[in-house]
C-alpha distance (Angstrom), angle and dihedral (degrees) to the residues before:
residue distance angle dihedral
X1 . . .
X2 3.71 . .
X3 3.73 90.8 .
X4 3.53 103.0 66.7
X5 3.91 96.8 47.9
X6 3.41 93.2 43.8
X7 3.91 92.5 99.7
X8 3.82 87.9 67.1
X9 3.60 93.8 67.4
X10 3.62 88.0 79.0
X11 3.95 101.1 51.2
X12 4.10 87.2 38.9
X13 3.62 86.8 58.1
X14 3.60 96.4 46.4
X15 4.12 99.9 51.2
X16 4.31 88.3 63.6
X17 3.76 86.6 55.0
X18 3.76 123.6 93.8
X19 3.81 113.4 -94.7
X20 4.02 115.3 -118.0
X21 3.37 94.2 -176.7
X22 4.29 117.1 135.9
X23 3.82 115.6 -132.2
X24 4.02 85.6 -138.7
X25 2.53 131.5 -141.6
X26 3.71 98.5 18.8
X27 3.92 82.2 55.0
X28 3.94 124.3 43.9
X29 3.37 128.8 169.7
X30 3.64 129.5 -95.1
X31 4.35 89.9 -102.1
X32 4.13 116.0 -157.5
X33 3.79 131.2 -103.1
X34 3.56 95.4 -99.9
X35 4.22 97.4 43.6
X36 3.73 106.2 147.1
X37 3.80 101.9 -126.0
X38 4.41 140.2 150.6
X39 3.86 105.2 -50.1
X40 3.59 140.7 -118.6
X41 3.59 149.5 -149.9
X42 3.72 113.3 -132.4
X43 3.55 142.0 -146.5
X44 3.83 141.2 -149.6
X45 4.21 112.3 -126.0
X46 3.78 89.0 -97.8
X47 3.77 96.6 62.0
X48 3.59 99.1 -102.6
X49 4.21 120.6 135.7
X50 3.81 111.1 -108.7
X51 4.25 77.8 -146.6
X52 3.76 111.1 103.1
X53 4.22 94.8 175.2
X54 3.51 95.5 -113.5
X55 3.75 100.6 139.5
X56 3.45 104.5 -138.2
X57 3.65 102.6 123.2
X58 3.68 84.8 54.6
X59 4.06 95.7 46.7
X60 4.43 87.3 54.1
X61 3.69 99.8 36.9
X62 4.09 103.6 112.1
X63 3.47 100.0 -159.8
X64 4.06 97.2 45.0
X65 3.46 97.7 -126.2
X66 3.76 96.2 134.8
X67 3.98 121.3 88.7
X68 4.05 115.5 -174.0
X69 3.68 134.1 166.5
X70 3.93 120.2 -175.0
X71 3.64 116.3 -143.1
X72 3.68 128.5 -171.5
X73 4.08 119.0 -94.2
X74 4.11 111.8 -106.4
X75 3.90 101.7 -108.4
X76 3.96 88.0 -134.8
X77 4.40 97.9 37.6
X78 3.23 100.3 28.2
X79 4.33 108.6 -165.0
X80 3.73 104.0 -159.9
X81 4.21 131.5 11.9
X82 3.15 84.6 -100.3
X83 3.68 146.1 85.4
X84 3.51 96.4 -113.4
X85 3.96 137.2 16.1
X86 3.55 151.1 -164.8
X87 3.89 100.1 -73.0
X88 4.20 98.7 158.1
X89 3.97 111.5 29.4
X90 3.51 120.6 163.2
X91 4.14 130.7 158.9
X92 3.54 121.2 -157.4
X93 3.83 103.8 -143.5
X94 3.54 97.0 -165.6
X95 3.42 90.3 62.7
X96 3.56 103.1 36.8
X97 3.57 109.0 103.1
X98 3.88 91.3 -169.7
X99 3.84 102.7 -130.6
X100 4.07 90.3 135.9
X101 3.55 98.5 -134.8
X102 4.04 83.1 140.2
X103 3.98 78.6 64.3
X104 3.21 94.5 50.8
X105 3.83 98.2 48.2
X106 3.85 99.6 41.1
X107 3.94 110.8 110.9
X108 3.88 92.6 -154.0
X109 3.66 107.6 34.5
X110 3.64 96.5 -114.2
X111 3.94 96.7 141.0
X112 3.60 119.5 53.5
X113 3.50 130.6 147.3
X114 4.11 132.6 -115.4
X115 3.57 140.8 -141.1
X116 3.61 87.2 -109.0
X117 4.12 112.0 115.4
X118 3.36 105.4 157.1
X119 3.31 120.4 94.7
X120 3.93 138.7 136.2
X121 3.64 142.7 170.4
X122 3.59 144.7 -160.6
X123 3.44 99.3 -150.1
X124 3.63 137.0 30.4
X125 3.73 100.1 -121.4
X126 4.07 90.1 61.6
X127 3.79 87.3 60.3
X128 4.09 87.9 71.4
X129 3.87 101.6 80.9
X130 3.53 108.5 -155.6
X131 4.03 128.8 -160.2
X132 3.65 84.4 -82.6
X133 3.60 91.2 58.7
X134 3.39 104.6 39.4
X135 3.97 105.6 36.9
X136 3.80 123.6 83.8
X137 3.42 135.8 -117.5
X138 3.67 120.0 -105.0
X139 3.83 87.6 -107.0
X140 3.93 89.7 58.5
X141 3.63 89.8 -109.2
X142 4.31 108.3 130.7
X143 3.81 122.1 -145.8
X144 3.69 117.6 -115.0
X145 3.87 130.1 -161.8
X146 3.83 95.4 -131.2
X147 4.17 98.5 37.6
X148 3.73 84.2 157.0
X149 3.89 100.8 49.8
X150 4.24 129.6 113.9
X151 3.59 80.5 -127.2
X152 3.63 101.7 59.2
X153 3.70 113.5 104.4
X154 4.20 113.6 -171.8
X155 3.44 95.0 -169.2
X156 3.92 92.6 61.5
X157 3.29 88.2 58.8
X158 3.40 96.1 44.3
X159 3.85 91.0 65.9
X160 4.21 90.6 59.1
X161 4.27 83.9 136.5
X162 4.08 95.7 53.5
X163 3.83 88.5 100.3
X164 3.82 99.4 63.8
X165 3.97 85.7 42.8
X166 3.37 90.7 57.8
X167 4.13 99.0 40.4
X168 3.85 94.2 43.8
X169 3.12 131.5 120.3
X170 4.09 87.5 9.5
X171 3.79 86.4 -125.3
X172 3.64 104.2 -68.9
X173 3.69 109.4 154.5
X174 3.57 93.1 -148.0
X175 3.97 92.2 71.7
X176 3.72 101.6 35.8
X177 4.25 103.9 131.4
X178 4.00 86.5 31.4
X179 3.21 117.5 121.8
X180 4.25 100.6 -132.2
X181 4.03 94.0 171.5
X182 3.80 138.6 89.2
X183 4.08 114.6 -122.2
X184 3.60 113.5 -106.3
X185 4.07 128.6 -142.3
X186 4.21 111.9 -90.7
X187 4.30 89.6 10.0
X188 4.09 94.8 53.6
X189 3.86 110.5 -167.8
X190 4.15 110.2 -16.3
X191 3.54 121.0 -146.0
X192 3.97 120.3 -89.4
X193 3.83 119.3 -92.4
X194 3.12 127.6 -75.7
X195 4.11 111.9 -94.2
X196 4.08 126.6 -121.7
X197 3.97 89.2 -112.1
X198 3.93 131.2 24.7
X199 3.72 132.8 7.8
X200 3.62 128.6 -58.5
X201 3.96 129.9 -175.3
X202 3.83 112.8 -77.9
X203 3.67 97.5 178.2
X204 3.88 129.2 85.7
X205 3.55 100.4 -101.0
X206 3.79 122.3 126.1
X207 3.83 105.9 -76.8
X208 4.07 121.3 -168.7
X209 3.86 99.3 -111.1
X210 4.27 86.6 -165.8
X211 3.84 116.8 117.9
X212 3.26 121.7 -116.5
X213 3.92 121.7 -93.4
X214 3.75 102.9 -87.0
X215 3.92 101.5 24.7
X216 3.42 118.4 129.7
């Protein structure tokens, strides 16, 4: 008789144990740094877009899911630093396979990518996240297609410069407490990385982004 019931061991064992189980979505877990979510547009604390126009997230994507046309910066408003700047920008999420090699190649950290996964559409065409989409508000808050939704998180989007945090400084002792990042609208300048040994300020206090004597 044994035989039979012996599958039930298993689930008998399993009800004494502590649950793990997440209430999502009113919990999430604490994601890393470098978590491959939606993108966004930056900007610098002034209001200006990190996005110069070059094209060169658009020249390494693989999948070709990333449409940009540079246009040149009004003499009088001027939209970026630069000369030119992301005029037309438009990612096809369908295609996107999200490996963030348009992170990796932007000169300016304009892209980066979120915390922000969740994400559905009703209609193909709303999958193509244009400028308006994508870039954020002068505040550093970032538009999202469902603002009203149990899903949406702020704070996830809120973190839209965690990814050059967490690259930076590519783990070369020499610069660990220098700041090797551009400030970002609504965050301002965050505090260096942490170092391979010891403690270093995690706050947002002012930090001394100088190297050390003797770094090179």
């Amino acid at each position: 008789m044994a035989g039979p019931f012996s599958g039930f061991l298993v689930t008998l064992r399993q009800i004494f144990r502590r649950k793990v189980t997440t209430q999502y979505p009113e919990q999430k877990r604490v994601k890393p740094q470098r978590f491959h979510g939606r993108h966004v547009l930056n900007r610098y604390p002034d209001g200006m877009e990190k996005c110069i126009g070059c094209e060169l997230c658009a020249g390494v994507c693989p999948a070709r899911c990333i449409y940009v046309r540079g246009k040149d910066n009004p003499i009088d408003e001027p939209v970026s630093p630069g000369e030119r700047y992301g005029f037309v920008y438009e990612i096809n999420m369908l295609r996107c396979i999200f490996c963030a090699l348009c992170v990796e190649a932007c000169p300016t950290e304009a892209i980066t990518m979120t915390h922000l996964f969740e994400m559905s559409v009703s209609d193909r065409d709303e999958a193509i996240f244009t400028r308006s989409e994508l870039l954020m508000e002068p505040d550093g808050s970032v538009p999202h297609p469902q603002p009203d939704s149990v899903l949406f998180d702020r704070g996830e989007l809120q973190v839209a410069d965690g990814w050059m945090r967490a690259t930076a400084p590519a783990g070369r002792a020499a610069y660990e407490g220098v700041v090797a990042w551009t400030p970002t609208a609504g965050a301002g300048l965050r505090p260096p990385e942490p170092g391979q040994e010891g403690e270093s300020p995690t706050g947002d206090e002012p930090v001394d982004s100088s190297p050390e004597p003797g770094a090179s």
